[in-house]
MDTraj code that builds the backbone (N, CA, C; nanometers):
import mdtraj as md
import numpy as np

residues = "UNK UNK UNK UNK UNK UNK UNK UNK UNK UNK UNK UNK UNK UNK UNK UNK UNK UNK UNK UNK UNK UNK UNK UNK UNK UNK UNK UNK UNK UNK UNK UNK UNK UNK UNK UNK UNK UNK UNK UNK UNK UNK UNK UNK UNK UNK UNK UNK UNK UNK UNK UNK UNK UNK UNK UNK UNK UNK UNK UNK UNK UNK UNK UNK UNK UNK UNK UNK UNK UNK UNK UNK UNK UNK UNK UNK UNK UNK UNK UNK UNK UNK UNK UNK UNK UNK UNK UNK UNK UNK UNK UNK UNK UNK UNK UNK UNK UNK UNK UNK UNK UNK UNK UNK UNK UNK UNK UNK UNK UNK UNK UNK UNK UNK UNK UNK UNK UNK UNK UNK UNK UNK UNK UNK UNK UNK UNK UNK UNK UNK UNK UNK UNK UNK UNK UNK UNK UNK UNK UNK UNK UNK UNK UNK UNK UNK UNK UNK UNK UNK UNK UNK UNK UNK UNK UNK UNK UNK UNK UNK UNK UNK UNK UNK UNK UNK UNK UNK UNK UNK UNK UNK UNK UNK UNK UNK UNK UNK UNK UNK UNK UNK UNK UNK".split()
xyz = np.array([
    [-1.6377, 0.0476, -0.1369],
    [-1.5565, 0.1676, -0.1426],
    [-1.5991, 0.2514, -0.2625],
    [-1.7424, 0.2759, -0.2816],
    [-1.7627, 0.3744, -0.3818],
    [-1.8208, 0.4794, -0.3560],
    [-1.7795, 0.5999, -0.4175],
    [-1.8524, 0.7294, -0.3547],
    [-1.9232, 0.7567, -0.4942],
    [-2.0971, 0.8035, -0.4516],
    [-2.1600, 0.8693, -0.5137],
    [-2.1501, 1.0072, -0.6002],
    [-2.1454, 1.0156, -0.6952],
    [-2.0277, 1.1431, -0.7087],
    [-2.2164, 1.2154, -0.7540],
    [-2.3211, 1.1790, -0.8159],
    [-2.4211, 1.3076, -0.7403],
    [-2.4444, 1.3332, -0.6981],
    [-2.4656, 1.2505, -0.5695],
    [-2.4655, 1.3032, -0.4424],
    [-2.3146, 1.4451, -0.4188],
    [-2.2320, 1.4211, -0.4094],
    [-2.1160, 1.5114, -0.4027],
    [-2.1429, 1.6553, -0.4945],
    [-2.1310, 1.6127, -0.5962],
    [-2.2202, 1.7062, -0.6937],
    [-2.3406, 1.8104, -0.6417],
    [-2.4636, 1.7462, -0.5715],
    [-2.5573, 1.7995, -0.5279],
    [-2.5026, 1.9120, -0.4147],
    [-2.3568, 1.8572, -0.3617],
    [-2.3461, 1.9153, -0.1978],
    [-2.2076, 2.0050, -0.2358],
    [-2.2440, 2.0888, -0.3813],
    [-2.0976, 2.1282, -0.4515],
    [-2.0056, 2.2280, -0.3388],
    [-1.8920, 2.1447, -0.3490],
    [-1.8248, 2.2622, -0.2113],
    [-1.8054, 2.1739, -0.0720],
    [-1.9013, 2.1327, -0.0441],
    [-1.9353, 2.0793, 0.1007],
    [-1.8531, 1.9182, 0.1151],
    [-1.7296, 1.9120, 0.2023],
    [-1.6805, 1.8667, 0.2412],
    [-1.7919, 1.7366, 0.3151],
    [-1.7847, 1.5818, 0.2795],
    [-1.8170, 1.4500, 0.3282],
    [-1.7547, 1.3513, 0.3559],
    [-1.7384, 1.3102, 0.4701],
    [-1.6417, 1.2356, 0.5166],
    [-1.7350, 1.0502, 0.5088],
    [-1.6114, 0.9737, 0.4553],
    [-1.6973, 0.8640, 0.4387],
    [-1.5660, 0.6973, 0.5103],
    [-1.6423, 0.6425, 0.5533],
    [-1.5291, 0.5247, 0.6147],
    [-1.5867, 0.4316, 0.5635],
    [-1.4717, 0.3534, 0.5157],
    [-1.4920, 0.2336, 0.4787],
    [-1.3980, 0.1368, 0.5352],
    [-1.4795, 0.0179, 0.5441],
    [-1.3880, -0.1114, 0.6095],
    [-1.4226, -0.2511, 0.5114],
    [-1.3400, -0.2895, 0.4552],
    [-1.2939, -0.4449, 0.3510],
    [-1.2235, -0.5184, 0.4119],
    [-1.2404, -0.6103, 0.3428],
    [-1.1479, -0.7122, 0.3727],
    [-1.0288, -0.6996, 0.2593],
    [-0.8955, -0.7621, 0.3262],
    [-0.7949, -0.7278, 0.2225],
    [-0.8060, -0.8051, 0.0542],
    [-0.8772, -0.8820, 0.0293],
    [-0.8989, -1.0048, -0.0015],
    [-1.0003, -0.9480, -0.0933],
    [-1.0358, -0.8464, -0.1223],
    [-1.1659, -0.7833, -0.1827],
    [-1.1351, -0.7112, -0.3156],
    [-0.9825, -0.6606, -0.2418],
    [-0.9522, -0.5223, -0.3212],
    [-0.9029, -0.6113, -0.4854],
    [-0.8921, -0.5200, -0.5595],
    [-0.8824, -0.6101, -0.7035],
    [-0.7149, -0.6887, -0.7291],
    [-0.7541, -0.8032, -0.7979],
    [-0.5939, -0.8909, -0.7581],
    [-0.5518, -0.9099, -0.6691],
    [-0.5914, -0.8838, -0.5754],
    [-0.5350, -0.9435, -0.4195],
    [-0.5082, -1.0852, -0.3552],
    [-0.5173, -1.1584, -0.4683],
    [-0.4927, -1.2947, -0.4574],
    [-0.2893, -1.2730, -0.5145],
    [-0.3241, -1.2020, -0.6036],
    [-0.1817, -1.1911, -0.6175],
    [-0.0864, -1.1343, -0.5421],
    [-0.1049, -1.0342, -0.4420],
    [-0.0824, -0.9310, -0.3529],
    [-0.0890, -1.0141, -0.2134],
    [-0.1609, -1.0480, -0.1660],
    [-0.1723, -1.0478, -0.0490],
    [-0.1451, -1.2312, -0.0014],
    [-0.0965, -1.2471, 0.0979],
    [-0.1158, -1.3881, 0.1217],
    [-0.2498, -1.4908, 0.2035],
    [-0.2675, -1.5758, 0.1306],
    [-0.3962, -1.6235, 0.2232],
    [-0.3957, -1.5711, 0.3801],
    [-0.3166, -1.6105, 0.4396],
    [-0.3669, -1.5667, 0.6116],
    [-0.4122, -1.4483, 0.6279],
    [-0.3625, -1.3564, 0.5216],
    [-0.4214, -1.1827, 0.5196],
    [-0.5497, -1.1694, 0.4111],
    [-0.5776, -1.2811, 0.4029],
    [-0.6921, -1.2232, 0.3083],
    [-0.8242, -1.1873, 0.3954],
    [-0.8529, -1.2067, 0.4629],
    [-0.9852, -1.1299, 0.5847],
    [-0.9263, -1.0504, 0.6833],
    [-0.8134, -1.0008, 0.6386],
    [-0.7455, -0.8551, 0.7495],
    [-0.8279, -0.7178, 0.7207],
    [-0.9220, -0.6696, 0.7972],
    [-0.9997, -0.5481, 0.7442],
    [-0.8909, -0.4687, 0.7341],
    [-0.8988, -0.3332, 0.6039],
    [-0.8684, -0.2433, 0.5584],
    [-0.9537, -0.1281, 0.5781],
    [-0.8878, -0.0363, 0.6829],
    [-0.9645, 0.0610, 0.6632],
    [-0.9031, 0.1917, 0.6480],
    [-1.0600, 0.2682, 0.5958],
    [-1.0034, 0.3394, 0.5109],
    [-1.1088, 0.4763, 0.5591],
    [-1.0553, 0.6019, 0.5731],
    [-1.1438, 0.6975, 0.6333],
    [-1.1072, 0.8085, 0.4638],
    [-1.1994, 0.8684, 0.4059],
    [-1.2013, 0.9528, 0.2809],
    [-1.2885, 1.0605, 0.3059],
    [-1.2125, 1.1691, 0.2683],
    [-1.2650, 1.3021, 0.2446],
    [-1.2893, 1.3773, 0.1733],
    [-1.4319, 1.3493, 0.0786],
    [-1.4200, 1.4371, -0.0507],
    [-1.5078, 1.5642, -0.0264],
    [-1.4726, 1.6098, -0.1739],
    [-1.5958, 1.7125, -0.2071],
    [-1.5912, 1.7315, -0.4049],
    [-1.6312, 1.8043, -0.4752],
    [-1.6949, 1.8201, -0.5893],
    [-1.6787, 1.9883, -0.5678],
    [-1.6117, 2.0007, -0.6823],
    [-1.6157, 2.2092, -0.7086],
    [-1.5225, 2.1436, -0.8650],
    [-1.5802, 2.2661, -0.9668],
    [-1.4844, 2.3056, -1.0329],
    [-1.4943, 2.1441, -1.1861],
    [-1.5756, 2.0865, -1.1462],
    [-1.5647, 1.9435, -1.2183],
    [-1.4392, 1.8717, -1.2137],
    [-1.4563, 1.8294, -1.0463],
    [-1.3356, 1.7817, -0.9949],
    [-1.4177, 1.7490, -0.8379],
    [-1.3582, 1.6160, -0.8180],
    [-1.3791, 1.5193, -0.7095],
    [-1.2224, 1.5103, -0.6571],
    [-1.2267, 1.6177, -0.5349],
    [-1.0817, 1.6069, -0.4556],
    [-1.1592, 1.4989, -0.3179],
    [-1.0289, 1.3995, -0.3108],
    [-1.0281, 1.2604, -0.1806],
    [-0.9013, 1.3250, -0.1359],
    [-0.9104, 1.3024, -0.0146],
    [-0.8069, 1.2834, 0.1036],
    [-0.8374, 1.1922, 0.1945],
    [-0.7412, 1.1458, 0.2919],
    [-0.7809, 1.0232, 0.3495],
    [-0.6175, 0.9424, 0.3995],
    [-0.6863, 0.8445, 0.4636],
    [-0.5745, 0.7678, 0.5145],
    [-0.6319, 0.6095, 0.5225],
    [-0.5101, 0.5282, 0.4783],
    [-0.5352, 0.4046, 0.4676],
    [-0.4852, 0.3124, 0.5785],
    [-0.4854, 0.2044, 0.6031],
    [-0.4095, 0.1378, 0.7625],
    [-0.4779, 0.0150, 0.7493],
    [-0.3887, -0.1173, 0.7727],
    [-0.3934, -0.2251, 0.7677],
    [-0.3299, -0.2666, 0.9010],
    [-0.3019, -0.4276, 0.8415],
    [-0.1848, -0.4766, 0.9086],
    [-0.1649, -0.6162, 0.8518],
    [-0.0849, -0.6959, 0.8145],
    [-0.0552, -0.7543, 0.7102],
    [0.0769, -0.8511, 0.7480],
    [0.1101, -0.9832, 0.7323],
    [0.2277, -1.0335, 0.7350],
    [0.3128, -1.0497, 0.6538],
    [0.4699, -0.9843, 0.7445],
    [0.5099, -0.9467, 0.6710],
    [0.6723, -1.0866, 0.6937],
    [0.7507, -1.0674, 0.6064],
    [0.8667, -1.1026, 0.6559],
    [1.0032, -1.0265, 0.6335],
    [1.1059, -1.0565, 0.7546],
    [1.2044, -0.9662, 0.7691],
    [1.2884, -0.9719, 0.6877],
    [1.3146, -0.8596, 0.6363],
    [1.4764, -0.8959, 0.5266],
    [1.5978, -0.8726, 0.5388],
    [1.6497, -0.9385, 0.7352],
    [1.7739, -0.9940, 0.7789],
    [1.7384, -1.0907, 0.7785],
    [1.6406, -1.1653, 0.8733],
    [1.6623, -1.2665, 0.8890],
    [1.5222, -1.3724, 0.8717],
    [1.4623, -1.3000, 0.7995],
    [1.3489, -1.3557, 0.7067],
    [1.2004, -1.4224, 0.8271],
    [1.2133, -1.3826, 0.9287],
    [1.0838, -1.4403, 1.0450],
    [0.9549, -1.3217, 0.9807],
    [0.8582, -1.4535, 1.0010],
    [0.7241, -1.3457, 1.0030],
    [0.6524, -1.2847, 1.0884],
    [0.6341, -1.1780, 1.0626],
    [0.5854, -1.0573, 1.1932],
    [0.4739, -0.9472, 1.1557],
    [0.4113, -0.9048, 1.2253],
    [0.2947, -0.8567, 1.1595],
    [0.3218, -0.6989, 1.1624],
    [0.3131, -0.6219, 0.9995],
    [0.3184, -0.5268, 0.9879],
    [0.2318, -0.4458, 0.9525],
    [0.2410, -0.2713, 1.0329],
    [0.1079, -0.2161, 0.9546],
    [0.1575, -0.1629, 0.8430],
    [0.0920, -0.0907, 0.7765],
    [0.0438, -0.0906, 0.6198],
    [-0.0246, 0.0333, 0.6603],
    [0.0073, 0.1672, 0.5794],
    [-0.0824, 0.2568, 0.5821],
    [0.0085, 0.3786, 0.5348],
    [-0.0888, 0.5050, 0.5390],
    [-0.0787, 0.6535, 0.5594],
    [-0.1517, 0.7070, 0.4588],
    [-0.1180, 0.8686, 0.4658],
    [-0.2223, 0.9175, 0.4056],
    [-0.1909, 0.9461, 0.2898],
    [-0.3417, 1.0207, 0.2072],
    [-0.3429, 1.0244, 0.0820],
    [-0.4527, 1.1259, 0.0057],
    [-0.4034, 1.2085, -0.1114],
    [-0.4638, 1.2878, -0.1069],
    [-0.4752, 1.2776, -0.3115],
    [-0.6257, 1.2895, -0.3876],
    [-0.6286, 1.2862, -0.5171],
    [-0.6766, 1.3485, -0.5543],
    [-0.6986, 1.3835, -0.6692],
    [-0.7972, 1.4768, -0.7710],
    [-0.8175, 1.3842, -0.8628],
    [-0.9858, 1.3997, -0.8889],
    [-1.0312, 1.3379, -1.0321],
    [-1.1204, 1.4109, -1.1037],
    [-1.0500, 1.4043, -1.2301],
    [-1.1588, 1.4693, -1.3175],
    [-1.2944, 1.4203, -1.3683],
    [-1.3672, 1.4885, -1.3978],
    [-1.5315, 1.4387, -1.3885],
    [-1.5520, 1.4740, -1.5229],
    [-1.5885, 1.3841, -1.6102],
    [-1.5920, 1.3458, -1.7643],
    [-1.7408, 1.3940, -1.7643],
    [-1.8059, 1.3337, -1.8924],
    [-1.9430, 1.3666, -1.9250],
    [-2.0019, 1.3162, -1.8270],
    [-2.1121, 1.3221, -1.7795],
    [-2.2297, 1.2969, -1.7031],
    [-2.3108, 1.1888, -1.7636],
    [-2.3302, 1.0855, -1.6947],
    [-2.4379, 0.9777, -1.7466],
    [-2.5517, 0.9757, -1.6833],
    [-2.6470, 0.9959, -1.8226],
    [-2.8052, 0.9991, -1.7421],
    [-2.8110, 0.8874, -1.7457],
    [-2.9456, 0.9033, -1.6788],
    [-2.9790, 0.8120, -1.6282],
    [-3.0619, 0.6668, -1.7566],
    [-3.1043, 0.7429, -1.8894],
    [-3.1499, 0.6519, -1.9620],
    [-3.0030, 0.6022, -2.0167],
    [-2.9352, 0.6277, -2.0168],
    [-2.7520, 0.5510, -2.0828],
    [-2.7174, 0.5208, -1.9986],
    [-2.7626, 0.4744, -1.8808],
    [-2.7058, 0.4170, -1.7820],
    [-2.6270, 0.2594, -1.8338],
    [-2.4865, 0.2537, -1.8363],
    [-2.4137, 0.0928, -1.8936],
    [-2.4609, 0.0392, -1.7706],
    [-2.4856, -0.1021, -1.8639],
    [-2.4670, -0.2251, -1.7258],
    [-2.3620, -0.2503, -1.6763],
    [-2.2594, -0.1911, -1.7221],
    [-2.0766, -0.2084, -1.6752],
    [-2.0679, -0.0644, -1.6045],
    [-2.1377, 0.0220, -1.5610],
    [-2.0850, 0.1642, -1.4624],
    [-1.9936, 0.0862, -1.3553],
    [-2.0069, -0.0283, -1.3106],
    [-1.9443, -0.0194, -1.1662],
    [-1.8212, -0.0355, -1.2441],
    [-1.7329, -0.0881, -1.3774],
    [-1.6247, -0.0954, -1.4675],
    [-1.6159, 0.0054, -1.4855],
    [-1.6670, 0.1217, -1.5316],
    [-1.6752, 0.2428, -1.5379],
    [-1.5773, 0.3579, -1.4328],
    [-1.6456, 0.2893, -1.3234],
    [-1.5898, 0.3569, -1.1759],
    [-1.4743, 0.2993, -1.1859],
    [-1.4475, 0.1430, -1.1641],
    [-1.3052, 0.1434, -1.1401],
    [-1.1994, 0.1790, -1.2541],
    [-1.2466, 0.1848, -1.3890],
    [-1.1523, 0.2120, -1.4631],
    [-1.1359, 0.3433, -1.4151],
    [-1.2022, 0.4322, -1.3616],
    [-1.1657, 0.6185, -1.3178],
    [-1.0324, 0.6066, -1.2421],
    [-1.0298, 0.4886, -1.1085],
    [-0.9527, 0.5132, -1.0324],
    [-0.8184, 0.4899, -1.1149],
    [-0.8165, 0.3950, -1.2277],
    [-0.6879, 0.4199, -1.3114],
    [-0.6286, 0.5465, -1.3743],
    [-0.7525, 0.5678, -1.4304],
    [-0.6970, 0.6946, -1.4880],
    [-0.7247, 0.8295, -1.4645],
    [-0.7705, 0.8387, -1.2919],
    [-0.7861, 0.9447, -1.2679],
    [-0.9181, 1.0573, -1.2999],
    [-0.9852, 0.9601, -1.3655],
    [-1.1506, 1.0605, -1.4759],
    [-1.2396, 0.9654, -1.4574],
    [-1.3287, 1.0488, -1.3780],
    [-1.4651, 0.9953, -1.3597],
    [-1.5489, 0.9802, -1.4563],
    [-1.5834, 0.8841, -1.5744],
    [-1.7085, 0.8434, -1.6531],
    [-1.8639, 0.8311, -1.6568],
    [-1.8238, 0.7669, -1.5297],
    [-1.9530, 0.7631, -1.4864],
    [-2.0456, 0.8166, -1.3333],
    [-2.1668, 0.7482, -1.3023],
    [-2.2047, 0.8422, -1.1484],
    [-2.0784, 0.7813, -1.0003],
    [-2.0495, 0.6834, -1.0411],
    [-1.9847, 0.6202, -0.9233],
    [-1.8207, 0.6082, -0.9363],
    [-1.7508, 0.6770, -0.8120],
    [-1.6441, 0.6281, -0.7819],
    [-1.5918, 0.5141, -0.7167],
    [-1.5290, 0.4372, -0.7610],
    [-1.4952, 0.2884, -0.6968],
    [-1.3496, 0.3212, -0.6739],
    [-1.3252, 0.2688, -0.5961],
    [-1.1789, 0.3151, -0.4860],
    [-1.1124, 0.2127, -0.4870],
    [-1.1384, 0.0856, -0.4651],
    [-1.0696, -0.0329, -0.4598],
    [-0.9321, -0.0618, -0.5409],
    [-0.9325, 0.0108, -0.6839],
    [-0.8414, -0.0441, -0.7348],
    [-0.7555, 0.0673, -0.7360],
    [-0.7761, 0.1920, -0.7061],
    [-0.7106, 0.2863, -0.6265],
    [-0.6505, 0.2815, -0.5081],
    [-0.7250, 0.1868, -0.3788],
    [-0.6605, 0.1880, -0.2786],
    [-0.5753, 0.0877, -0.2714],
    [-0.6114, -0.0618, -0.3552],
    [-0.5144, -0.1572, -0.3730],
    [-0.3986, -0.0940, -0.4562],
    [-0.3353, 0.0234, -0.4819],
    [-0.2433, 0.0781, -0.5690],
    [-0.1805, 0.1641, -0.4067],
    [-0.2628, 0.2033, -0.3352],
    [-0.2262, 0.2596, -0.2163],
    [-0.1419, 0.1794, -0.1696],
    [-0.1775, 0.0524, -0.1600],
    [-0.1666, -0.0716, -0.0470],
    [-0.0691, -0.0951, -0.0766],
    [0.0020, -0.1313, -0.2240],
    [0.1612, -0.1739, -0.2675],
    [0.2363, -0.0297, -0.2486],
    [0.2071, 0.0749, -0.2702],
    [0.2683, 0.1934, -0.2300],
    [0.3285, 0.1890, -0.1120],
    [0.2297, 0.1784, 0.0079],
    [0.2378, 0.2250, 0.1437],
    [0.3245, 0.1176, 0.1916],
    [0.3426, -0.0032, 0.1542],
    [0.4312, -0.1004, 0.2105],
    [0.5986, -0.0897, 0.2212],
    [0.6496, -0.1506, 0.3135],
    [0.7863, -0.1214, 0.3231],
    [0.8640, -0.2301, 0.2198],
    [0.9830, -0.1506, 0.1722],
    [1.0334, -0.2364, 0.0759],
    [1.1449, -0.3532, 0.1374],
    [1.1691, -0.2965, 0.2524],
    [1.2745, -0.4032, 0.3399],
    [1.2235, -0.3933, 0.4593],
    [1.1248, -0.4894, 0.4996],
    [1.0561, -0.4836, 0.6297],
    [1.1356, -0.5245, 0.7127],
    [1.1602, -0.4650, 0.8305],
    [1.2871, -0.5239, 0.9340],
    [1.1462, -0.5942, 1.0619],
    [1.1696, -0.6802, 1.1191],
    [1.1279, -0.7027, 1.2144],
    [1.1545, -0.6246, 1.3594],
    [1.2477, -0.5731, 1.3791],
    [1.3263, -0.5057, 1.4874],
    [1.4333, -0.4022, 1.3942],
    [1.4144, -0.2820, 1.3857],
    [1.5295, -0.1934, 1.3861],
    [1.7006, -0.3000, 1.4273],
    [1.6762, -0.3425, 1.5301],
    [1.7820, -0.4042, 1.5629],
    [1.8214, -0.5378, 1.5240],
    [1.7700, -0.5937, 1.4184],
    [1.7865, -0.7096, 1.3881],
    [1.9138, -0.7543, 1.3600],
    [1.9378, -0.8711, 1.3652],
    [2.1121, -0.8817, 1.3386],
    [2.1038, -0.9707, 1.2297],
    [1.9765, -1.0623, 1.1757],
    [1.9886, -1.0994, 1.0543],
    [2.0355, -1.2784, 1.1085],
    [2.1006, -1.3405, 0.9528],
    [2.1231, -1.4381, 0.9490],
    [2.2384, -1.4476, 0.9099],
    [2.3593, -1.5589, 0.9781],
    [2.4890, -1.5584, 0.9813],
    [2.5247, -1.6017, 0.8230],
    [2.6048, -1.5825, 0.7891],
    [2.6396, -1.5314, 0.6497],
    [2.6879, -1.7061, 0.6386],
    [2.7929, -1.7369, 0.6864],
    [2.8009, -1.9072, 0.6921],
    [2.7455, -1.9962, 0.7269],
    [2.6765, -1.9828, 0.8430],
    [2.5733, -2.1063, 0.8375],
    [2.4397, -2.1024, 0.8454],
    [2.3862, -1.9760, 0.8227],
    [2.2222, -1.9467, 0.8481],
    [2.1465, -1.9430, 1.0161],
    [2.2467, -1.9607, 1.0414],
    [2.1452, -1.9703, 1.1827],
    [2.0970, -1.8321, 1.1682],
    [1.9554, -1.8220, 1.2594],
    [1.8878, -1.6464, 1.3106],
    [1.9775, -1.6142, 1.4428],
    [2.0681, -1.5080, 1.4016],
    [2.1608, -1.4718, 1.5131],
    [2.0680, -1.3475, 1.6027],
    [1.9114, -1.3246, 1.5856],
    [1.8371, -1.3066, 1.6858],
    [1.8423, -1.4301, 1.8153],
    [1.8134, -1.5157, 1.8101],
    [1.7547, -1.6456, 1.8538],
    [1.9043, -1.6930, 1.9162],
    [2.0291, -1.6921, 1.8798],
    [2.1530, -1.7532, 1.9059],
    [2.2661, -1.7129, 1.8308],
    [2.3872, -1.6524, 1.8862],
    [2.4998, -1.6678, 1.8145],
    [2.5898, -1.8197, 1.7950],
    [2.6826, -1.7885, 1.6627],
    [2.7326, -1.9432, 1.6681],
    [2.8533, -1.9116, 1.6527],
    [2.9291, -1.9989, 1.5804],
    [3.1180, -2.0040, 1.6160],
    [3.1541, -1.9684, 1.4930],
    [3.1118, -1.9543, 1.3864],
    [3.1497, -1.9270, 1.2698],
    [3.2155, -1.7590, 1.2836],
    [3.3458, -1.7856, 1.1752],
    [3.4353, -1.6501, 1.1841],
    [3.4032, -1.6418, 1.0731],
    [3.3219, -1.4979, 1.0921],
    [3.2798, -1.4102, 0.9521],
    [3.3727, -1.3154, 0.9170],
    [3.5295, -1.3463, 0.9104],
    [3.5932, -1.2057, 0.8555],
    [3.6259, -1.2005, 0.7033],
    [3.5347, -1.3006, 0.6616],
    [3.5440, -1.2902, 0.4639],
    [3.5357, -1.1341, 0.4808],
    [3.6168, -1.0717, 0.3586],
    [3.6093, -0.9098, 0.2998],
    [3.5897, -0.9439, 0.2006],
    [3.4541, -0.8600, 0.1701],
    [3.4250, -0.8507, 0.0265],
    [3.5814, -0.7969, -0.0720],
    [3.5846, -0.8400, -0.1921],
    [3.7686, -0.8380, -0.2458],
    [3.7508, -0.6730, -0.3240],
    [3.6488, -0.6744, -0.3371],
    [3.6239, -0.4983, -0.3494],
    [3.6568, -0.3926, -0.2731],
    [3.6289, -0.4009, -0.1612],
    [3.7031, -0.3606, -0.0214],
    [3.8173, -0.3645, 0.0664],
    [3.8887, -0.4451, 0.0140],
    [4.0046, -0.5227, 0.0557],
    [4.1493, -0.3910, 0.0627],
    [4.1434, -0.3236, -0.0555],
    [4.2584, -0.2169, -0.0134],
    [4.2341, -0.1412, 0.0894],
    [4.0834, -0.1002, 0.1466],
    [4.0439, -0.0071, 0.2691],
    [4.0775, -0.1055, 0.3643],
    [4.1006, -0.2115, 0.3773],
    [4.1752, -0.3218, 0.4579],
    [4.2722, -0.2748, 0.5057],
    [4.3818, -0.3584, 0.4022],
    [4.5417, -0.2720, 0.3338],
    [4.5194, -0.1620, 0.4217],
    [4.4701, -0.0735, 0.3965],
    [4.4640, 0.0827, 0.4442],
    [4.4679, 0.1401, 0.5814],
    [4.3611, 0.0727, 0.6042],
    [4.3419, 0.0425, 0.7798],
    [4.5244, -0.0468, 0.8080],
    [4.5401, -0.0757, 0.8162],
    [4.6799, -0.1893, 0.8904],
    [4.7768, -0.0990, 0.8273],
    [4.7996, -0.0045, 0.7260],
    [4.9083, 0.0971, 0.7518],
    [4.8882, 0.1700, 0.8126],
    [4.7858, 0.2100, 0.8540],
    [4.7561, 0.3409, 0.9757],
    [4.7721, 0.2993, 1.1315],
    [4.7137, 0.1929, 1.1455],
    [4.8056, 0.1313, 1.2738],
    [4.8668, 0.0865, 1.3158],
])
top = md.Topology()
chain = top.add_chain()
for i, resn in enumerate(residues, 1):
    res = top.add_residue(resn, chain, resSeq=i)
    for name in ("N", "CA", "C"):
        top.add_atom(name, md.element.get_by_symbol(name[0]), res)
traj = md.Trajectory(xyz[None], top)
């Protein structure tokens, strides 16, 4: 996931469309992020830059798919992961080619942190792994309609209802109780 930024440079203005496909398992820390069964889930990734102005504008869209689990009733189900995305980076000094560091490809990814290109290469990875925790849902439902897990005995009241009487009221709520039973 690195774009040539002289090349871009050379083509100042001119819009290049570039796709890339990883494995999830690639992107930086993703041992921490991702769970083994998703670590060879390709990530792909379609980017649209150009170079004007000493500035590298990306647009693009990201899309996975990833396991996830539900937060009613906690089953695992496979979710996608994605949408789009659009950056600006600023383009720092220019490195010739005799100062070329043996660390440029560190170079590149430190840009995607902070937004400023150092060196000739953009590296995306630790940019798009910042995508990747972005784009994810924070309460993945398995079904819109999920009904979750019974508050007394755990069963998945997808799968089966049981006999348990759930009319505990939270004691916070309890006068809108009260309230309700004087009105009818």
């Amino acid at each position: 996931m690195i774009i040539d930024i002289l090349e871009l440079k050379s083509r100042n203005g001119s819009l290049l469309d570039y796709f890339f496909q990883e494995e999830l398992g690639n992107l930086e820390n993703a041992d921490m992020l991702i769970r083994k069964e998703d670590q060879s889930t390709p990530v792909n990734v379609k980017v649209y830059a150009y170079f004007t102005d000493d500035k590298v504008y990306i647009s693009g869209e990201l899309k996975t798919w990833v396991t996830a689990y539900c937060s009613r009733c906690l089953a695992p189900f496979k979710q996608e992961v994605g949408g789009e995305f659009w950056e600006e980076f600023q383009v720092g000094e220019p490195v010739m080619e005799e100062e070329k560091h043996e660390d440029e490809l560190l170079l590149s990814r430190e840009a995607a942190n902070n937004l400023e290109i150092k060196g000739n290469y953009l590296d995306l990875r630790e940019y798009i792994r910042q995508l990747f925790i972005v784009f994810q849902e924070w309460k993945p439902l398995c079904d819109p309609q999920c009904k979750g897990l019974c508050s007394e005995c755990g069963i998945n009241l997808n799968e089966k209802d049981c006999a348990c009487i759930r009319k505990t009221v939270d004691p916070r709520l309890a006068p809108l109780q009260e309230l309700k039973k004087e009105t009818n």
